[in-house]
C-alpha positions as CSV (number, residue, x, y, z in Angstrom):
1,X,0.0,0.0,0.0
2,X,2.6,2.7,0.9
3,X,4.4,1.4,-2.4
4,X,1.5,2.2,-4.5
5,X,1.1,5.4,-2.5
6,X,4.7,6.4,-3.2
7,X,4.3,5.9,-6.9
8,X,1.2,7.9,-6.9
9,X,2.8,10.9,-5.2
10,X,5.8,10.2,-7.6
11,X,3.2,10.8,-10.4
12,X,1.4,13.8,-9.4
13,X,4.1,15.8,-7.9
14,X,5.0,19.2,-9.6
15,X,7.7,18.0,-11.3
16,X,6.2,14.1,-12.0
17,X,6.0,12.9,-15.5
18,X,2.1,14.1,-14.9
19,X,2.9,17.8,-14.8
20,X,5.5,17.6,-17.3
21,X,3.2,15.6,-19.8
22,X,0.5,18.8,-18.5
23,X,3.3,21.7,-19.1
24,X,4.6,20.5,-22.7
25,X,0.4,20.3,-23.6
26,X,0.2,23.6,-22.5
27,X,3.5,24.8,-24.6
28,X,1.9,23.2,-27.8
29,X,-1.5,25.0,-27.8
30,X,0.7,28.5,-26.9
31,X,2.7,27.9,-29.6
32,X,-0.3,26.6,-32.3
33,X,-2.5,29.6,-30.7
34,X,0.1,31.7,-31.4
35,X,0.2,30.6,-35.2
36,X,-3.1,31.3,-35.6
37,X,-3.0,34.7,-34.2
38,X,-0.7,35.3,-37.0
39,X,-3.3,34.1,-39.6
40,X,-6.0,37.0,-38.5
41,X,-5.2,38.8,-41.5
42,X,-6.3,35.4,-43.6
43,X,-9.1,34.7,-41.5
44,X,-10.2,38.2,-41.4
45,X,-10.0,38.3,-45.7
46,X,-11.9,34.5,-45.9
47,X,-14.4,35.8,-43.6
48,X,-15.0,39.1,-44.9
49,X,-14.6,38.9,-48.4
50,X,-13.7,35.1,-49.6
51,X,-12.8,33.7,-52.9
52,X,-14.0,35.8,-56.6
53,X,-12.7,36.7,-59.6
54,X,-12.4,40.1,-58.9
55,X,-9.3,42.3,-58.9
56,X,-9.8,43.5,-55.2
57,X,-10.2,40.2,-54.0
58,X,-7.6,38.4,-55.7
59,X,-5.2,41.1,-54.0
60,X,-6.4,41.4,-50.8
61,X,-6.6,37.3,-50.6
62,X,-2.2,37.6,-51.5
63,X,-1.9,40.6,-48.9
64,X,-3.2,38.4,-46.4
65,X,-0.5,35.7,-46.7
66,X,2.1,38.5,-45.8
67,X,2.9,36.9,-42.3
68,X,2.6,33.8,-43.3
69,X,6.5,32.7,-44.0
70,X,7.6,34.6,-40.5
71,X,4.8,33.0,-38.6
72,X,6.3,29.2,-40.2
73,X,9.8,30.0,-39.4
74,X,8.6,31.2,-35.9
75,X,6.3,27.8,-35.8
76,X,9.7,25.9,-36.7
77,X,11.6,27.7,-33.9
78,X,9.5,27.4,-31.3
79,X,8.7,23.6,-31.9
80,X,12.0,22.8,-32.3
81,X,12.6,24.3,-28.7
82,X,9.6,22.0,-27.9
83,X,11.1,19.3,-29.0
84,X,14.3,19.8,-26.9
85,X,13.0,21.4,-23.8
86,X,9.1,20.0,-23.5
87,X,7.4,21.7,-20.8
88,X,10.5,23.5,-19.4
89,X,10.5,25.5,-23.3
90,X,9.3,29.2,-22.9
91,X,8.1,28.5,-26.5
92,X,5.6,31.4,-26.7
93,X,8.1,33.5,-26.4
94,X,10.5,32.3,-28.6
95,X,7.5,32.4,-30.9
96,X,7.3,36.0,-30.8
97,X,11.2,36.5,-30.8
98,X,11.5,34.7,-34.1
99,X,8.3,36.1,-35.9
100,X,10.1,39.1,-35.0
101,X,13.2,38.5,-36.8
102,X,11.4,36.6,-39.5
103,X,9.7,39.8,-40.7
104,X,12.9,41.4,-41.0
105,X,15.1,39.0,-42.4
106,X,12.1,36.6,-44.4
107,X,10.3,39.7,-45.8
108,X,11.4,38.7,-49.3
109,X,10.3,35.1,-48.4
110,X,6.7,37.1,-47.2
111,X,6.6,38.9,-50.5
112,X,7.5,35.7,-52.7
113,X,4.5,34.2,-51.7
114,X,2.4,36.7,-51.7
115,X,3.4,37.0,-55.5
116,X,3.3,33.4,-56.3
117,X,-0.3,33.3,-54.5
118,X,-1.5,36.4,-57.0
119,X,-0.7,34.8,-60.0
120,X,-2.2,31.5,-59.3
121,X,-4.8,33.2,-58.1
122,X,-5.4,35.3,-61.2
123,X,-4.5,32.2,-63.4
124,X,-7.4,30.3,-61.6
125,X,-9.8,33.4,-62.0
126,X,-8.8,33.8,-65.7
127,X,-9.1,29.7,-66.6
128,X,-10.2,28.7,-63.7
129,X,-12.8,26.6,-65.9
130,X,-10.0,24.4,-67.6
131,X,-9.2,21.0,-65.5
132,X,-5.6,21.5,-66.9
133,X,-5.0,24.9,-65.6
134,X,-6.3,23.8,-61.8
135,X,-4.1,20.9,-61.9
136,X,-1.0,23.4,-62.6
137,X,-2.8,25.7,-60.0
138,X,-2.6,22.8,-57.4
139,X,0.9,21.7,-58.1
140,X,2.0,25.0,-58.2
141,X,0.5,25.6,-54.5
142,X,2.3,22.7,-53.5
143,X,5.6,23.8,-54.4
144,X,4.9,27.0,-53.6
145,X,4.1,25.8,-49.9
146,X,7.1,23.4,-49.8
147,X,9.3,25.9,-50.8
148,X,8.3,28.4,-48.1
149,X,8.9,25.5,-45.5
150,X,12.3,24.7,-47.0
151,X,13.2,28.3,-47.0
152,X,12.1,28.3,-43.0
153,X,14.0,25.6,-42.5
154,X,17.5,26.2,-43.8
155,X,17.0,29.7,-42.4
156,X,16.6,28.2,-38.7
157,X,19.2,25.6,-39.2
158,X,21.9,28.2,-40.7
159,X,20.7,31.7,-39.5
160,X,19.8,34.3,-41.9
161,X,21.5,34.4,-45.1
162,X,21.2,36.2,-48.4
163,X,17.8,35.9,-49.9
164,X,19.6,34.1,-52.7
165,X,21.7,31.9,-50.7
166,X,18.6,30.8,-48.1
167,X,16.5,30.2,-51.5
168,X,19.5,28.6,-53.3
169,X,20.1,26.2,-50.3
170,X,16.8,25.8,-49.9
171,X,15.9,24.4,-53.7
172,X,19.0,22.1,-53.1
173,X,18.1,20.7,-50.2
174,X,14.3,20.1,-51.5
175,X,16.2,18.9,-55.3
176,X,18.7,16.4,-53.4
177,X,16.1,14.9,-51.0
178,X,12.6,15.3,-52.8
179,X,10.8,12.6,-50.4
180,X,11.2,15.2,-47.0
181,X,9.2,17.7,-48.8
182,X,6.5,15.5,-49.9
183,X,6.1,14.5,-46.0
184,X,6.1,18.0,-45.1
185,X,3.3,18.4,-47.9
186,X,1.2,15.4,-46.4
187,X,1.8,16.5,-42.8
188,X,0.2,20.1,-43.8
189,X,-2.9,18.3,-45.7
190,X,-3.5,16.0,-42.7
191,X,-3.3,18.8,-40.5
192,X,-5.7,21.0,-42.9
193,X,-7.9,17.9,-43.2
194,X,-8.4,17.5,-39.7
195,X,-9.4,20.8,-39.2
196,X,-12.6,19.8,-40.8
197,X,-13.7,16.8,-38.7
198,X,-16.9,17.6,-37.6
199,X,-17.2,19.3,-33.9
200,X,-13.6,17.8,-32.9
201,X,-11.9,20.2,-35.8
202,X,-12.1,23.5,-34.3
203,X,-10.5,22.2,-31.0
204,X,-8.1,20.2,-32.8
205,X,-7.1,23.4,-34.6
206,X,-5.5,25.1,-31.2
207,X,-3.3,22.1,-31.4
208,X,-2.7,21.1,-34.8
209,X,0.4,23.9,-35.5
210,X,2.7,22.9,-33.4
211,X,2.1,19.5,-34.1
212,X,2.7,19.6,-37.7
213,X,5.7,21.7,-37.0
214,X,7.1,19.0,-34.7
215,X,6.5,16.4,-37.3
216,X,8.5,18.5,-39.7
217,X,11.1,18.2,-37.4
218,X,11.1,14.9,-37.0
219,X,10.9,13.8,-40.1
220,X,13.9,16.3,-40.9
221,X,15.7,14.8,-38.3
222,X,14.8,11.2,-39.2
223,X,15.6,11.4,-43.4
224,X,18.9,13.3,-42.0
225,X,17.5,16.8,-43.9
226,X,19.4,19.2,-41.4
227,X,22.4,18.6,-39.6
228,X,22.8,16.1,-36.9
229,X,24.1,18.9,-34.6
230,X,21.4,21.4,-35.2
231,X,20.1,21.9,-31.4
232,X,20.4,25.6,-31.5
233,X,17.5,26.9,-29.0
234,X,17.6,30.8,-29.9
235,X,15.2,31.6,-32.5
């Protein structure tokens, strides 16, 4: 009896496996929360206004994916202090700290997709009726999107660098390994699609971020994408 007492306290004391398990929860939906504050401007234009073929709305739909590449290189950071530090990561912050320094050093990043979300955006308004030209619209989303992720990756693993270098390193590493970035592609769709599960999806959303960043991770880690000694923990 006083052995299973023992193991009981063991379990719920502050700094038990229970409160840790508890904590690193808590760090995820900060973090995802977080995210999604830095989608408001998205929200705010799908809400509001939504998809048409109209000049106004196909540019205010781009300008509202202008955070979007700071707010994944801060999703990258502060999972990947998640994944090191669990519940002991202040991973809010380091959110913050790295959107920060995302939109100054990732503005071009910000702009690139912005740009590549206008013209397939005006390519889908203007032939939006052909099944060949959504199929190119699609694939060039997908690249698009894998892109910006490889871009937020090389630029957490090796700090800010030249636009041209970060994009240059970035298209090698996406070239030389072609698998990771299909992963990261079906890790963002399963995330997207679960979003859309009837009454669980809206609570799964203040969770689903930072758990498709931590996959990224992971399977970065696992397919040997970044370095085996990238455990920097400063956004």
């Amino acid at each position: 009896m006083n052995a299973a007492l023992t193991r009981v306290r063991a379990l719920i004391a502050l700094d038990g496996p229970l409160a840790a398990t508890v904590l690193a929860v808590w760090q995820y939906f900060v973090v995802s929360v977080s995210f999604l504050g830095c989608l408001v401007p998205l929200f705010a234009f799908t809400t509001l206004v939504g998809w048409q073929a109209t000049h106004l709305a196909v540019w205010l739909g781009a300008a509202s994916l202008l955070p979007i590449a700071p707010a994944a290189y801060a999703l990258l950071r502060g999972t990947r202090l998640l994944l090191a530090e669990r519940g002991e990561a202040r991973a809010g912050r380091a959110f913050w700290n790295a959107f920060a320094k995302g939109c100054l050093h990732l503005w071009w990043a910000a702009a690139g997709t912005s740009l590549a979300a206008l013209v397939l955006a005006y390519d889908l308004a203007l032939f939006g009726d052909s099944d060949a030209v959504l199929l190119l619209v699609a694939a060039g989303a997908a690249l698009a999107a894998a892109l910006l992720i490889g871009v937020c990756v090389v630029a957490g693993s090796d700090g800010f660098g030249r636009p041209v270098e970060t994009l240059t390193a970035a298209v090698k590493a996406i070239g030389r390994r072609p698998h990771i970035p299909l992963s990261w592609l079906l890790l963002t769709g399963l995330g997207l699609a679960a979003t859309a599960i009837p009454v669980l999806g809206p609570a799964l959303a203040l969770f689903l971020p930072a758990l498709v960043g931590a996959g990224i991770h992971i399977c970065n880690d696992a397919l040997r994408l970044t370095r085996p000694d990238e455990t920097s923990h400063t956004p």
